[in-house]
Steps between C-alpha positions, in 0.01 A plus 500: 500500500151577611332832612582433813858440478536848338312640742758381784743614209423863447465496901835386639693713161289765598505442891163606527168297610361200305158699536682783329675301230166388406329793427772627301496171308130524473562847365715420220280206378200747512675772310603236241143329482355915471742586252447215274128474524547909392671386159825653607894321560705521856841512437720455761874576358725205541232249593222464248208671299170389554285544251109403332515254197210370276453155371272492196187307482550138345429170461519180751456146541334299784755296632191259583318519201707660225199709442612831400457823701533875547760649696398831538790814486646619797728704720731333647850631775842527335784549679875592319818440711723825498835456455643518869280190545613304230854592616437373814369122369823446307 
């Protein structure tokens, strides 16, 4: 499913505009991308937690090369299924 096909989603479920369904969309992904970039989780019960991991700093190899290299530590998006999700997949 792309963006867009949620967008005519939310719309038709919602039976409100496609312009409409967008924004709210848009919305949610900003509040997510805000909230994470802040350090914090969204939890929304019964679907998921998103949340800010970190990867430590380590060691590579140059698929090319097989010179070694530095990956350098980062933060990187989590995201944990709540339970009415899993439920759902079964």
């Amino acid at each position: 499913m792309t963006k867009a096909d949620l967008v005519d989603k939310m719309a038709k479920d919602a039976d409100i505009a496609k312009v409409a369904a967008g924004k709210a969309l848009d919305s949610l992904i900003d509040a997510v991308t805000r909230t994470l970039k802040k350090g914090d989780k969204l939890a929304l019960i019964g679907f998921g937690t998103f949340s800010v991991g970190k990867r430590k700093a380590r060691t590579g190899r140059n698929p090319q090369t097989g010179a070694a290299i530095k990956i350098p530590a980062r933060k990187v998006p989590r995201f944990s299924a709540g339970k009415t999700l899993k439920d759902a997949l079964r």
